[in-house]
C-alpha positions as CSV (number, residue, x, y, z in Angstrom):
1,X,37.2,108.8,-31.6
2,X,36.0,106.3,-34.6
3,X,35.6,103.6,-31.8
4,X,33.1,105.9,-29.9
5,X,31.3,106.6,-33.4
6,X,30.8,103.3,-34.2
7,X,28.0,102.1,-31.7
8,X,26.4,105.5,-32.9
9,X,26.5,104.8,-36.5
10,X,25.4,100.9,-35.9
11,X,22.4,101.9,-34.1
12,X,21.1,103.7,-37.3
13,X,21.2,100.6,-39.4
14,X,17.6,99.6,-39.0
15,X,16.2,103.4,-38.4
16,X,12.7,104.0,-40.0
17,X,14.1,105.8,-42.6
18,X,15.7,104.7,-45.4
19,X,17.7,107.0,-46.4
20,X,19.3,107.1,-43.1
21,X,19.4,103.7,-43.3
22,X,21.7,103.9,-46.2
23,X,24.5,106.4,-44.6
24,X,24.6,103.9,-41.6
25,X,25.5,101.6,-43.7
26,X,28.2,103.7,-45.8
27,X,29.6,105.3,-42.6
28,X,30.4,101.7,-41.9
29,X,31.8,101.0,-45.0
30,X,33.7,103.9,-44.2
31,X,35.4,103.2,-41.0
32,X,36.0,99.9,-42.0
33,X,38.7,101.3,-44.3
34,X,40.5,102.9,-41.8
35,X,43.7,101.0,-40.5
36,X,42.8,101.2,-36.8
37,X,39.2,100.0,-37.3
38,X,39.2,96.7,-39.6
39,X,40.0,94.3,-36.5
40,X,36.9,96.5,-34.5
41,X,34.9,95.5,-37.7
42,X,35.1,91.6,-37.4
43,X,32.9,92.3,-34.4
44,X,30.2,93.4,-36.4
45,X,30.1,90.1,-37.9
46,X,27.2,88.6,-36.2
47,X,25.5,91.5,-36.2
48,X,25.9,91.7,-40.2
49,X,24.5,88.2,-40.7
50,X,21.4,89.0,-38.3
51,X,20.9,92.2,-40.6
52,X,20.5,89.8,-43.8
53,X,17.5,88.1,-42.5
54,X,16.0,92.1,-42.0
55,X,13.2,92.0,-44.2
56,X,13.5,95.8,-45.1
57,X,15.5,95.0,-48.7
58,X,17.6,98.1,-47.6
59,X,18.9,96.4,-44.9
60,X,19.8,93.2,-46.3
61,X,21.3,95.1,-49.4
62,X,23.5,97.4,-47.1
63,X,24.7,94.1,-44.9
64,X,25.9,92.2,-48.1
65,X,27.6,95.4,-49.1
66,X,29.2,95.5,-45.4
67,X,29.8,91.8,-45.7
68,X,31.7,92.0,-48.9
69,X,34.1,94.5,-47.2
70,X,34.4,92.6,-44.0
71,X,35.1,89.5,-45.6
72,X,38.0,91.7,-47.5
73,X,39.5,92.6,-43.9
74,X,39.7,89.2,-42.4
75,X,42.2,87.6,-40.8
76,X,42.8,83.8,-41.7
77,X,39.1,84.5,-43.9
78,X,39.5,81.8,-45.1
79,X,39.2,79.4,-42.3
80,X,36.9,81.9,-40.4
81,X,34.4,79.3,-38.9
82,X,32.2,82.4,-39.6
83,X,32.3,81.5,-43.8
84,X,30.3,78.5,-43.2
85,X,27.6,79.9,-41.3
86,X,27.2,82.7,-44.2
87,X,27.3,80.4,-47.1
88,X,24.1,78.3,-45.8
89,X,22.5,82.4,-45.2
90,X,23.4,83.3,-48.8
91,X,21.7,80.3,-50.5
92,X,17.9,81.2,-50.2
93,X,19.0,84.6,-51.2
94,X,19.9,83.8,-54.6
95,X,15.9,83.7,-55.3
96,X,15.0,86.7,-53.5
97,X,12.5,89.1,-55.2
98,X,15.1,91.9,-54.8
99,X,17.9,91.8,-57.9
100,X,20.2,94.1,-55.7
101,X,20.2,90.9,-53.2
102,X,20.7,88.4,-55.5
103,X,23.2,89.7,-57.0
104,X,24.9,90.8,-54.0
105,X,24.2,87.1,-52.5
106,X,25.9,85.6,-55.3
107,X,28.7,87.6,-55.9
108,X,29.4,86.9,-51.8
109,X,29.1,83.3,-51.9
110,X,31.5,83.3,-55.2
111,X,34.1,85.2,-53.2
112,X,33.5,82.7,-50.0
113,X,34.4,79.7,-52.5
114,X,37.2,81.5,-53.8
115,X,38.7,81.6,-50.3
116,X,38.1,79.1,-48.0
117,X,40.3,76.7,-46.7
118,X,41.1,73.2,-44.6
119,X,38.3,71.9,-42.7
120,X,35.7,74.9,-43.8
121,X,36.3,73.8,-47.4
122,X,34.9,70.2,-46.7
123,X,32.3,71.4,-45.2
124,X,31.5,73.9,-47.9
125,X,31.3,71.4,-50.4
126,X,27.4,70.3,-49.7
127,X,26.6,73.9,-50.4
128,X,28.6,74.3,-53.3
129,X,26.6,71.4,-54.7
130,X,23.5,72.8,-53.8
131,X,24.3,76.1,-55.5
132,X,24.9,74.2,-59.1
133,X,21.1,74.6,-60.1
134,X,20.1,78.6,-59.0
135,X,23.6,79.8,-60.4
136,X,22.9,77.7,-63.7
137,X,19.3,79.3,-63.9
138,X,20.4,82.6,-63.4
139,X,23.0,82.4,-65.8
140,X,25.8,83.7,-63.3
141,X,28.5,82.2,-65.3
142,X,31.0,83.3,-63.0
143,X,29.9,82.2,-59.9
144,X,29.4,79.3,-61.8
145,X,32.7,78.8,-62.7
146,X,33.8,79.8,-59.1
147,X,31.4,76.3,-58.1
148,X,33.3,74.0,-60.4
149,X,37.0,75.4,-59.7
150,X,36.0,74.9,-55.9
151,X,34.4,71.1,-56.8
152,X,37.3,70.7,-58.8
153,X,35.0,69.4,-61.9
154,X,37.3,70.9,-64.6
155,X,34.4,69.9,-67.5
156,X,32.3,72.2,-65.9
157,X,34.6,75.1,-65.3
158,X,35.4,74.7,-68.8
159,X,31.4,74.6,-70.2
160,X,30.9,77.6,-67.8
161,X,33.6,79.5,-69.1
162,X,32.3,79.4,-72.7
163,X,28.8,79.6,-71.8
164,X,27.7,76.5,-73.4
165,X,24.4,76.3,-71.5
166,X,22.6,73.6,-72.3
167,X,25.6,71.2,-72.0
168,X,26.1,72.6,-68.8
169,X,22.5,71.4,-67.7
170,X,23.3,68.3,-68.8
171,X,26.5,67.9,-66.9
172,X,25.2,69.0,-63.3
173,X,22.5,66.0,-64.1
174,X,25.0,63.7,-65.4
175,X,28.1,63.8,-62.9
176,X,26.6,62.8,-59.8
177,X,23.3,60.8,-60.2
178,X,23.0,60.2,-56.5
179,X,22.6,64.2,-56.4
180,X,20.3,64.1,-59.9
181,X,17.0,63.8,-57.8
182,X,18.2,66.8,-55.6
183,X,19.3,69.0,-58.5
184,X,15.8,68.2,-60.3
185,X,13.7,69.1,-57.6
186,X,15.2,72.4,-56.8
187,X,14.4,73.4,-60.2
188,X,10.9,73.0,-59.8
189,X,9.7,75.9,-57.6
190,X,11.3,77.8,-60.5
191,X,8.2,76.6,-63.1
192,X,6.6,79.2,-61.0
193,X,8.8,81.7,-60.8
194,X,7.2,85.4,-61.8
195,X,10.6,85.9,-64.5
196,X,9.3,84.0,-67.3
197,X,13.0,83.4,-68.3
198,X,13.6,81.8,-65.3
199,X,10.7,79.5,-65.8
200,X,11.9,78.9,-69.6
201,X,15.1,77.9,-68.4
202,X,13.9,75.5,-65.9
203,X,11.8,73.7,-68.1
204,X,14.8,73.1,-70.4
205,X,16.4,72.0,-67.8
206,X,14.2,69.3,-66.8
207,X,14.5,68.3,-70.3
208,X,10.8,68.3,-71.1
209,X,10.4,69.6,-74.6
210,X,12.8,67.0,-75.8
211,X,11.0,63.9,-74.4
212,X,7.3,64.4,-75.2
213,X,7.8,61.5,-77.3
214,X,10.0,60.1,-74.9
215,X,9.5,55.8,-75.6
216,X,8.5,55.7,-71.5
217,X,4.8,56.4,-71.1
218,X,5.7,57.9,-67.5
219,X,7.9,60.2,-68.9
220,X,5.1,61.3,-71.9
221,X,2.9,61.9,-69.4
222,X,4.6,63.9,-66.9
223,X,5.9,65.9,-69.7
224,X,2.3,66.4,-70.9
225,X,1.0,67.2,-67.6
226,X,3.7,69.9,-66.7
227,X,3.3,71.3,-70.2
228,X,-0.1,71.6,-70.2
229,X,-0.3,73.5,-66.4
230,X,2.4,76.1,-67.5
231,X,0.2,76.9,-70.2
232,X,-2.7,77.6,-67.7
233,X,-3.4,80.5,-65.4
234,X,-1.2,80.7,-62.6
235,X,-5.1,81.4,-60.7
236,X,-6.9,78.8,-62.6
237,X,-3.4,76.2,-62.3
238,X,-3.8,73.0,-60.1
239,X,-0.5,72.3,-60.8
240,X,1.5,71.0,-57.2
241,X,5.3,71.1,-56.9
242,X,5.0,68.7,-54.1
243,X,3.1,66.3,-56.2
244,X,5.2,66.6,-59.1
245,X,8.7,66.2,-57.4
246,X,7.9,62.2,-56.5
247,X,6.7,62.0,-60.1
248,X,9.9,63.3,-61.4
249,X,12.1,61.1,-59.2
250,X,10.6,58.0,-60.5
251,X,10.9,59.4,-64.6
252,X,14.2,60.0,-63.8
253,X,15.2,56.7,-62.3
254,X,13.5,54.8,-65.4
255,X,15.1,57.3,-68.1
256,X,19.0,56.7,-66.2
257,X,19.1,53.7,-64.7
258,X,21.9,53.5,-62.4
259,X,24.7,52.1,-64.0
260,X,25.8,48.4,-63.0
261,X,28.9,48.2,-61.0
């Protein structure tokens, strides 16, 4: 009987209506639990990740939800070639304008770290890096400290655990300068971010209070110049991430040299 249900309750998921939207959704949740139904559910997989790209926030909020109960059900989860091909899905959510998805997007990709294994953990480690700078901006400690247990940077587990923030900025910059570049320019489209404490924190984190009187005139000025365009008008602002992120590469490569080996 639940088997004959479930096509019926699937194809409600993206109905007009919200709220019917929402008890497609919870019927899944729903059958899921039942003993008979979890290995049906893994088929639903695909379908699930298709549902996160939906641009009705409904839809992508009840598929993270459905997701995070899936994911529960798995067999061998954690080498499920599936948990690869959701990590790089969950990444641009992390900025989405919805809280309920971001949240729900972060929480997911801290329970994917926590459980993969062999050759899916390899691979996962690219976007584990990646994840470093949005979960530091968003202060999700514990995701944070999900990202460093999986890295195995124990320093950074350790600053994320005690919430020692700024430390922790400095660290992601610090450990792996080949990556500094890459961790600096995702931070920029953040300058522009509508939550001004999201804009705060990424201009701390490109450390440009502290070095307007930095001894590099490249440095000064790029400080100046970024300054000076957050303070204007987002209408009336010239300001470019594009032009800014070559700018920032070279400040960076003349204030840490790479060390001699």
């Amino acid at each position: 009987m639940d088997e004959e249900v479930l096509p019926l309750v699937q194809s409600y998921v993206q109905s007009e209506s919200l709220e019917m939207c929402r008890l497609a959704f919870r019927g899944l949740v729903t059958l899921l639990k039942r003993p008979k139904m979890k290995r049906k559910m893994q088929s639903l997989l695909p379908d699930s990740m298709e549902w996160l790209q939906h641009a009705c926030r409904e839809v992508c909020v009840g598929s993270l939800m459905l997701l995070r109960n899936i994911l529960s059900y798995l067999e061998q989860k954690g080498s499920n070639p599936i948990v690869l091909q959701l990590a790089k899905k969950l990444l641009p959510r992390f900025d989405d304008e919805d809280s309920r998805v971001r949240e729900l997007s972060i929480l997911l990709f801290k329970d994917l770290l926590e459980i993969v294994v062999g050759k899916n953990k390899r691979n996962l480690k690219q976007h584990a890096q990646r994840s470093l700078v949005p979960l530091f901006l968003h202060a999700s400690q514990e995701a944070l400290v999900s990202a460093a247990q999986f890295l195995k940077w124990e320093e950074l587990k350790q600053l994320a655990r005690r919430a020692e923030t700024w430390k922790i900025g400095e660290y992601v910059l610090l450990r792996d300068r080949s990556r500094a570049e890459q961790h600096l320019c995702l931070s920029l489209p953040y300058l522009e971010n509508p939550d001004a404490s999201l804009r705060e924190a990424a201009v701390r984190f490109i450390a440009l209070q502290p070095l307007e009187n930095d001894a590099e005139p490249l440095v000064r000025c790029l400080v100046s110049q970024t300054i000076m365009n957050l303070r204007v008008p987002r209408r009336a602002s010239r300001f470019h991430l594009g032009a800014l992120c070559p700018w920032l590469q070279r400040a960076w490569v003349r204030w840490h040299p790479p060390a001699r080996r």
